[in-house]
C-alpha positions in Angstrom: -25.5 -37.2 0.9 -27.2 -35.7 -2.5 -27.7 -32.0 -2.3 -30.7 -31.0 -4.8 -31.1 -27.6 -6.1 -34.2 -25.1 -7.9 -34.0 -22.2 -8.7 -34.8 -20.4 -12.2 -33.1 -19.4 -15.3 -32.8 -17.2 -18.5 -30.3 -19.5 -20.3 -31.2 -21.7 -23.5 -28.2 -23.9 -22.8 -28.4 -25.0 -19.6 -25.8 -28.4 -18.7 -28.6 -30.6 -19.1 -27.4 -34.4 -17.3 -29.0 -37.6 -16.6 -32.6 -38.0 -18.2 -34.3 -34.7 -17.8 -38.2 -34.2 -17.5 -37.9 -31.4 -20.1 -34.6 -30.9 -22.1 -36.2 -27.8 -23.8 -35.8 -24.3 -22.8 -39.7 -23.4 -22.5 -40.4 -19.5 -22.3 -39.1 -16.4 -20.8 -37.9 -18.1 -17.5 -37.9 -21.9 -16.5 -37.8 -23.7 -13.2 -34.5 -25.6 -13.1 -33.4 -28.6 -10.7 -30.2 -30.0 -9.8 -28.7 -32.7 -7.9 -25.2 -33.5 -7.0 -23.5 -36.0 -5.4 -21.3 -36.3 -2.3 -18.6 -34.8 -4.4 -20.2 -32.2 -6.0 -20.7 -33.9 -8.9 -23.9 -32.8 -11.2 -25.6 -36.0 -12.0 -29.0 -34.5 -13.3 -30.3 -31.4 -14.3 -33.6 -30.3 -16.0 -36.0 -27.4 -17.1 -39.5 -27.2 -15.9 -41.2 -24.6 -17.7 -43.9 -23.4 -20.0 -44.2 -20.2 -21.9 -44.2 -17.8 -19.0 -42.1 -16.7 -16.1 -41.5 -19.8 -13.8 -39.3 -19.8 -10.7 -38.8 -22.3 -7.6 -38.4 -20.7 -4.5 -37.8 -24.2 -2.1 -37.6 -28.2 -2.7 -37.5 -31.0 -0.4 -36.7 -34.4 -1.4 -37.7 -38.2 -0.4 -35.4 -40.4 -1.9 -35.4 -39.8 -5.5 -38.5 -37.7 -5.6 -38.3 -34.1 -5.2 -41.5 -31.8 -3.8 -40.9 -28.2 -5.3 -43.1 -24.9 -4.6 -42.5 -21.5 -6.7 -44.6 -19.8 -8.8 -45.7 -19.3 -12.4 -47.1 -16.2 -15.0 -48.1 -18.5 -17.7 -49.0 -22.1 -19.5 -47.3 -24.5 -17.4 -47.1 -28.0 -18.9 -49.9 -30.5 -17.3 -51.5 -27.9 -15.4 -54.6 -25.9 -15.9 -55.1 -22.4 -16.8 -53.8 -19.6 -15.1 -55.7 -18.2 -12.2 -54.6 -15.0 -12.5 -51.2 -12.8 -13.0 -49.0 -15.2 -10.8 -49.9 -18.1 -9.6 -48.6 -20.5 -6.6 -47.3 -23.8 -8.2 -46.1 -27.4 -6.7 -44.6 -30.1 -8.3 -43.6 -33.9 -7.2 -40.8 -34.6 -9.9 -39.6 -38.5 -9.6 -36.1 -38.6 -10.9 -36.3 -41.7 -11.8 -39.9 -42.5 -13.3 -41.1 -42.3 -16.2 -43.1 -40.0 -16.8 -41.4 -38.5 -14.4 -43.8 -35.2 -13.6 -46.3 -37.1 -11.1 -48.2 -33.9 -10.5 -47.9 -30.6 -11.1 -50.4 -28.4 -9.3 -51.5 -24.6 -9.7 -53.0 -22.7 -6.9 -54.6 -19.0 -6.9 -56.9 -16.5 -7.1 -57.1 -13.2 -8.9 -54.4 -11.6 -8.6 -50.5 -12.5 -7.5 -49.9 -16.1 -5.2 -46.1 -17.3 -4.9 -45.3 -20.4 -2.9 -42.1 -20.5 -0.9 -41.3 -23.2 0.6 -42.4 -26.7 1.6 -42.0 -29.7 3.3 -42.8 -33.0 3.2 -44.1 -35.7 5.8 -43.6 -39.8 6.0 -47.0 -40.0 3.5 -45.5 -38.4 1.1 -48.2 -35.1 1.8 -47.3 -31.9 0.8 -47.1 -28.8 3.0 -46.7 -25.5 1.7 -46.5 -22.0 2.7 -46.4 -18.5 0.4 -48.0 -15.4 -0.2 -51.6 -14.7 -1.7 -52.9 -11.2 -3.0 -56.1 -12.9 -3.7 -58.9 -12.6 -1.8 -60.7 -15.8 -3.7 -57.9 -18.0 -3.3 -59.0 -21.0 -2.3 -59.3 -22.6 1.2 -60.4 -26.0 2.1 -61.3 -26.5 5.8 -59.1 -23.4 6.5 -58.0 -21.8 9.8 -58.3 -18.5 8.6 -61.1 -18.3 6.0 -60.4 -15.3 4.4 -58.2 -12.6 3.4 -56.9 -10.2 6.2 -55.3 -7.3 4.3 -53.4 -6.5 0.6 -51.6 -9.8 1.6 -51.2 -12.7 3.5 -49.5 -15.5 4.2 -51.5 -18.8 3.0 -50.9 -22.6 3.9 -51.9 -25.3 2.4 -51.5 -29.4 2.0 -51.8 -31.9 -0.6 -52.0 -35.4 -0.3 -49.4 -37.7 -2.1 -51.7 -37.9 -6.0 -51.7 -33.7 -5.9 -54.7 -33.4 -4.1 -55.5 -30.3 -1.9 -56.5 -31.4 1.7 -56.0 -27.8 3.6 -55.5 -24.4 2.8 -56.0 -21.2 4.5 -55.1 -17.5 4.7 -52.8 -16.4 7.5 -52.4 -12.6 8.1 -53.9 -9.2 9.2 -54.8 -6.1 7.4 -51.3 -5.1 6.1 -48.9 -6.9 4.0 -48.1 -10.6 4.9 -46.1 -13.2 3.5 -44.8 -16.8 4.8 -41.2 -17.7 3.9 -40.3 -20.9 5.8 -42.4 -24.1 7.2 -41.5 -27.6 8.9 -43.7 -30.4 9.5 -43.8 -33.8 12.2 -43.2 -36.8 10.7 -47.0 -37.4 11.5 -47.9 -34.4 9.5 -49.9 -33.1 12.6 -48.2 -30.1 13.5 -46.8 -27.6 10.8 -44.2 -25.0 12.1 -44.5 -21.1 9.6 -42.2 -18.5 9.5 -42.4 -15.5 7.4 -43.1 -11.5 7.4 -45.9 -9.5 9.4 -46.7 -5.8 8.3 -49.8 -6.2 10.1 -50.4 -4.9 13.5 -53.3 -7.4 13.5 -51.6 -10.3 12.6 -52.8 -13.6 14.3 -51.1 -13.8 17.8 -51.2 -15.6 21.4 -47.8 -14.7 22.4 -46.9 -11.2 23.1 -44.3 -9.6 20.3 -40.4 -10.5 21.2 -39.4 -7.1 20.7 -40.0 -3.9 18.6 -40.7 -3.6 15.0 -38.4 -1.5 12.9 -38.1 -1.2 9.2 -41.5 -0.7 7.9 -43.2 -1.3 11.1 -42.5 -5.1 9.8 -42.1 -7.8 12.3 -41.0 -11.8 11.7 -43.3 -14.2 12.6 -43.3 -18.0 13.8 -46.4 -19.9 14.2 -47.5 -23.4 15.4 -50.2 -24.7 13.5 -52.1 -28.1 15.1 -53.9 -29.3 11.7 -55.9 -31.7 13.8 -57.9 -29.6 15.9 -56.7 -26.7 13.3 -55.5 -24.0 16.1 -53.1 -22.1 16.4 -50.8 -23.7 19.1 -49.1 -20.5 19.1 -48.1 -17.6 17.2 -45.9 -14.7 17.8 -44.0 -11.8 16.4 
C-alpha cells in the first residue's frame, strides 16, 4: 500500500530520504519522486534532472521499480542530445538497484513533445501517451504515420531494456494531445484518452455530444496493437 509520487521542482533543498539516484539539485527544474508508506511516511525521495527544465507528468510502479514519462528542455543525465525545444522523456528508476537509473529514454522531433502518462504491462513494457508538435517525430510500425495538424497525440511502447517497439501519431488537423492510457495485462490492447480540437480526428463511433469551449472535444480510443486498429475511437 506505497503511494509513489513525480512531479517537478524549483527547490535546492528538497527532503532527500533513503538512497537517492541523484542527491543534487541539477538545473532550472528537476524531476522529483516520492514514495510513502501506508502511513504516510516518506521513505525515499530523489531528483532526476539535468541542466534544463525537467518535469514528470505520470508514474506507474512494479514493485520497487517505477516507469515515469514527462518531458525535458535540456542535457538529461544518460540520455542523448536534445531533439529539439522539449522533448518527450521516460525513465525506469529501480529503487532499490544500483545503479539505480535502468534507462532513461528521450523521444522527439523538431519542435515541442511532452509525455503524459504511462502504463505498464506483466513484461515489464512501457506504454506511453503525450503530445508531439513534430512532424519528424519518430514512429516505428505506427498506426498513424504521420502528423495530422499543429499537434497530436502520439503513442508509443518500449520493451523492458528501453527499447522503442511502437510509436505513432494520433490526431487531425487541429490541436491534439493525449492525457491518459491503460493497458491489458497482455499488453495487447492499450486504452487513450486525451483532447481533440480537430474535427478530423480519428473516429468510428459518432461524437457523445457537442463540443464547447474551443470547439474542443475529449477523446477515448481503443487501440488493438496486434492487428494495430483502432477498435474504436470516439469523441
Amino acid at each position: 500500500d506505497h503511494a509513489f509520487v513525480v512531479g517537478a521542482t524549483g527547490s535546492n533543498n528538497l527532503p532527500l530520504v533513503g538512497t537517492p539516484y541523484q542527491t543534487a539539485f541539477g538545473g532550472i527544474q528537476d524531476m522529483v519522486a516520492l514514495r510513502l508508506d501506508g502511513s504516510g511516511n516518506l521513505v525515499y525521495s530523489t531528483y532526476i534532472g539535468g541542466s534544463g527544465q525537467d518535469t514528470a507528468f505520470g508514474v506507474a510502479a512494479r514493485g520497487d521499480t517505477l516507469f515515469i514519462a514527462g518531458m525535458t528542455t535540456g542535457a538529461f543525465p544518460n540520455t542523448t542530445a536534445p531533439h529539439g525545444s522539449n522533448d518527450a522523456i521516460v525513465l525506469k528508476l529501480d529503487l532499490t538497484a544500483s545503479p539505480a537509473l535502468q534507462y532513461a529514454i528521450r523521444m522527439g522531433g523538431s519542435s515541442i513533445d511532452q509525455a503524459r502518462a504511462i502504463a505498464v504491462d506483466g513484461a515489464e513494457n512501457a506504454y506511453v501517451i503525450g503530445s508531439t508538435s513534430s512532424s519528424n517525430f519518430p514512429v516505428v510500425s505506427p498506426y498513424q504515420a504521420a502528423s495530422g495538424g499543429s499537434q497530436d497525440a502520439f503513442i508509443a511502447k518500449l520493451d523492458a531494456d528501453g527499447v522503442l517497439v511502437y510509436s505513432s501519431f494520433l490526431g487531425g488537423s487541429d490541436i491534439d494531445g493525449g492525457q491518459g492510457i491503460a493497458v491489458d495485462p497482455r499488453g495487447d490492447l492499450v486504452y487513450l484518452t486525451g483532447s481533440a480540437g480537430s474535427p478530423s480526428f480519428p473516429t468510428t463511433l459518432p461524437a457523445l455530444g457537442e463540443a464547447q469551449a474551443q470547439d474542443a472535444f475529449a477523446f477515448i480510443a481503443k487501440l488493438d496493437l496486434a492487428t494495430n486498429t483502432l477498435v474504436y475511437s470516439r469523441l
